[in-house]
C-alpha positions as CSV (number, residue, x, y, z in Angstrom):
1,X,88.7,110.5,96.2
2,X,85.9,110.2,93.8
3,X,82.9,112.4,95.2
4,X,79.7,111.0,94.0
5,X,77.8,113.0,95.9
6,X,78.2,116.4,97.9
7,X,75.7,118.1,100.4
8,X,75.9,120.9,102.0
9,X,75.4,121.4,105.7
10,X,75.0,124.2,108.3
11,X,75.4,124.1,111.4
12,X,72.9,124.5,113.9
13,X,74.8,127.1,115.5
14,X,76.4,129.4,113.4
15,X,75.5,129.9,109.6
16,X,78.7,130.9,109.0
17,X,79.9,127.3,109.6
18,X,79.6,125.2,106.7
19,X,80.4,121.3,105.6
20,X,80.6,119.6,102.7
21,X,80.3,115.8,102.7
22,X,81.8,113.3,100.1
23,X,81.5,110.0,99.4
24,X,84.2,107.8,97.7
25,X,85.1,105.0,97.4
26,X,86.6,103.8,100.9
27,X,85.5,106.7,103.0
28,X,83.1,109.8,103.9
29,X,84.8,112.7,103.6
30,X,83.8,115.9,105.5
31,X,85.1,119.7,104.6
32,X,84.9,122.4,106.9
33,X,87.1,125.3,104.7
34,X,86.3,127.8,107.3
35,X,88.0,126.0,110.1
36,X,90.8,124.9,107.5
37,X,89.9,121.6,108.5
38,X,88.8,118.0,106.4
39,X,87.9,114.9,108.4
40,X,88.3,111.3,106.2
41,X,86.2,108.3,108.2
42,X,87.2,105.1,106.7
43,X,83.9,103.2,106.5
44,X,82.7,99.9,104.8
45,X,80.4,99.9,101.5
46,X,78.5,97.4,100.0
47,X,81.0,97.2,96.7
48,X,80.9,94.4,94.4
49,X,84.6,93.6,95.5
50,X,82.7,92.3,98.8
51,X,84.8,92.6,101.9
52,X,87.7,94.8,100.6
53,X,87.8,97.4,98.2
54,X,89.0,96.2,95.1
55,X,92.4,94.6,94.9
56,X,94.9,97.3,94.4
57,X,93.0,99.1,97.7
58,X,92.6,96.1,99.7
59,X,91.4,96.5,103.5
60,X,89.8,100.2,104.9
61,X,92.5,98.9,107.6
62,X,95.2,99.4,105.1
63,X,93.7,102.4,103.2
64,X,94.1,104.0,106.2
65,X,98.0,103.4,107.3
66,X,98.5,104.3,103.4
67,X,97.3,107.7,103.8
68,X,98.5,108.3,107.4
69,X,102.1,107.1,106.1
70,X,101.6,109.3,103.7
71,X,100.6,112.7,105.1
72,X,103.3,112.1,107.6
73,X,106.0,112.0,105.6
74,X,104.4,115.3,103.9
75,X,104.4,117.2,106.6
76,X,105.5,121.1,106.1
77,X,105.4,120.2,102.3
78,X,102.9,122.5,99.8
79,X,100.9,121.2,97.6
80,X,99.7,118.4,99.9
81,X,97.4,118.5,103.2
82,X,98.3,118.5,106.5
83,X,97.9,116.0,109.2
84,X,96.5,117.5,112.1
85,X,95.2,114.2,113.7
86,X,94.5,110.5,113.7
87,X,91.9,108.0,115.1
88,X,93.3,104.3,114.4
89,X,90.4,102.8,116.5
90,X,87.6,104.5,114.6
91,X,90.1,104.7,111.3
92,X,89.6,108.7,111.1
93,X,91.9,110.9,109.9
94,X,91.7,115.0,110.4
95,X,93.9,116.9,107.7
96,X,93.8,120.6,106.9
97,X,91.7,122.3,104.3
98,X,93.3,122.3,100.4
99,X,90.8,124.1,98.1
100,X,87.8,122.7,96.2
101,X,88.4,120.4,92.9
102,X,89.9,121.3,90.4
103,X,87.1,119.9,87.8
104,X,84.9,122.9,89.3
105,X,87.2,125.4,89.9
106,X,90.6,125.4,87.7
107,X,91.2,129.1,86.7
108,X,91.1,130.0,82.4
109,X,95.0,130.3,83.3
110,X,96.0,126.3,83.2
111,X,99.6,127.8,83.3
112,X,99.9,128.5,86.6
113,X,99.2,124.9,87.8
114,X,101.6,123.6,85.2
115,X,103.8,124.6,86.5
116,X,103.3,123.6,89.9
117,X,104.2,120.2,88.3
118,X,107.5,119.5,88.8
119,X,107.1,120.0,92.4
120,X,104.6,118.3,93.6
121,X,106.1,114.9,91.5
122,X,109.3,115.7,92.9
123,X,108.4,115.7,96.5
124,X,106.5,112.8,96.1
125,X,109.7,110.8,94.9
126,X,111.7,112.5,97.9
127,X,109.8,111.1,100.3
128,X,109.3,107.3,98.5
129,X,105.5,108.1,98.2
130,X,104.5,106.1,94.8
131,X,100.8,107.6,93.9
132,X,98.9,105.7,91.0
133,X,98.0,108.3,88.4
134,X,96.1,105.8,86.3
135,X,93.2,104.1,86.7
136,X,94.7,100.6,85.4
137,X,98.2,100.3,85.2
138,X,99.7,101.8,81.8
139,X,96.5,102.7,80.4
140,X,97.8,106.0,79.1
141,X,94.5,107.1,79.8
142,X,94.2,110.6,81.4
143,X,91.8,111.7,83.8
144,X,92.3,109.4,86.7
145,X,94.1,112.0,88.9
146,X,91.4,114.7,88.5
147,X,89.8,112.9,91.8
148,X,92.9,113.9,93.7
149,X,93.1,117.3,92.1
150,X,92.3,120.5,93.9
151,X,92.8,124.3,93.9
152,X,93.1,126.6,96.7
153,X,93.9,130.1,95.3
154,X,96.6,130.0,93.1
155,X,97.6,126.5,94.6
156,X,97.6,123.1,92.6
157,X,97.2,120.5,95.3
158,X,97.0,116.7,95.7
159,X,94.8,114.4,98.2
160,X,93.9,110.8,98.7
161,X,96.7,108.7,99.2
162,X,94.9,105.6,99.9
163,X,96.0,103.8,96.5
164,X,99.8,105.2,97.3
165,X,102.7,103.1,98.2
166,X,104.6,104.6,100.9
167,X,107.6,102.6,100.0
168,X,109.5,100.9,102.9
169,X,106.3,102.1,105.4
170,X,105.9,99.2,108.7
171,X,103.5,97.7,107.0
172,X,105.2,97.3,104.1
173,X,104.5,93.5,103.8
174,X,100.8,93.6,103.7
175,X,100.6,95.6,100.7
176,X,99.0,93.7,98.4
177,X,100.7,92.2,95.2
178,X,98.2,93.8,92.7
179,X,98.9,96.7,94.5
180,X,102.5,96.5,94.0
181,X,102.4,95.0,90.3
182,X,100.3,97.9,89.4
183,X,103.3,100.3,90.3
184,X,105.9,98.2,87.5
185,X,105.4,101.2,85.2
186,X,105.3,103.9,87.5
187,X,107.5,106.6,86.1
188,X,108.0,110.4,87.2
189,X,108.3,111.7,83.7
190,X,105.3,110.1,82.9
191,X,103.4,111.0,86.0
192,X,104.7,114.8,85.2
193,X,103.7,114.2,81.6
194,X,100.1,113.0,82.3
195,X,99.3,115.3,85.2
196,X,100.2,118.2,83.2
197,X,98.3,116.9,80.3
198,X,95.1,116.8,82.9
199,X,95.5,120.1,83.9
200,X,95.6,121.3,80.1
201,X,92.9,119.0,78.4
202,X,89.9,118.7,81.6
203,X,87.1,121.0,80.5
204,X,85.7,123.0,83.8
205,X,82.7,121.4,84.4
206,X,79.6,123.4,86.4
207,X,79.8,122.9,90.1
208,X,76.4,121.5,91.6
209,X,74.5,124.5,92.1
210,X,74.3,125.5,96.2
211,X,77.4,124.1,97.1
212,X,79.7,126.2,97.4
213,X,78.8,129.8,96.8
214,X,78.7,130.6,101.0
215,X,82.3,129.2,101.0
């Protein structure tokens, strides 16, 4: 997810409790790394797509089973957050805590997360999970996936899987057909070959100041 803006929040009762909020493109996200805990509301925006979200996201509905699929068939697997609960009725999902992005806070040492590479791709493919790591479908462009890209630790780790294809999922036939044109090209060596490229070219930028030095 693409946070355009992040705030940070204390709670009433306990300083020691803090959230971060984000908002993409499909959902508010909010972070609470001291209880190792991330909550995802699905919630409509006024978009110039109108009622859906552009047409390789499609519905919030669908964004949703997407990324529920998703971190279910992930479960018990590194690199990826954990599902610890789901609200289909108010389209919530509660996931554990993976790190802070990787734009911010990628250590000098890109080696590291190199060569966490192979893994995390690899999984992916072993559970039929096909995630889009461009922004339009073989752009070449890099720089997509740094929205999905975070670090806890030592620890390379992916989130949003609301533009994945869980392939063969139960609701397999409403994905859309941009959605599943734009996966034609998809190709693990390239995926590898681009991710790893991210990780090597990004240049750290400054986190917002405030937000995250309590953490």
């Amino acid at each position: 997810m693409s946070s355009k803006a992040i705030n940070t929040v204390k709670s009433k009762k306990s300083i020691t409790k803090i959230m971060y909020r984000s908002r993409g493109e499909t959902a508010i996200v909010e972070c609470y790394p001291r209880d190792n805990k991330v909550v995802k509301h699905f919630v409509p925006r006024k978009k110039k797509f109108g009622v859906g979200h552009g047409p390789l996201r499609g519905s919030l509905e669908m964004c949703f089973a997407r990324e529920v699929e998703c971190l279910r068939r992930l479960k018990g697997e590194k690199h990826f957050p954990q599902l610890i609960n789901h609200d289909i009725k108010n389209l919530t999902i509660e996931m554990s805590y993976v790190g802070r992005p990787f734009r911010h806070f990628a250590d000098d040492n890109r080696q590291k997360y190199i060569e966490q590479v192979d893994l995390i791709v690899d999984t992916l493919t072993k559970h039929k999970i096909k995630l889009a790591y461009e922004l339009n479908p073989n752009d070449g462009k890099t720089g997509y996936m740094l929205s999905m890209m975070m670090v806890h630790h030592d620890q390379l780790n992916i989130i949003d899987f609301e533009r994945a294809w869980p392939f063969g999922f139960e609701q397999d036939e409403s994905i859309t057909d941009a959605l599943r044109s734009s996966f034609d090209h998809h190709n693990d060596a390239k995926f590898k070959s681009m991710l790893r490229e991210t990780i090597i070219t990004v240049n750290k930028e400054e986190s917002p100041k405030g937000y995250y030095e309590e953490e």
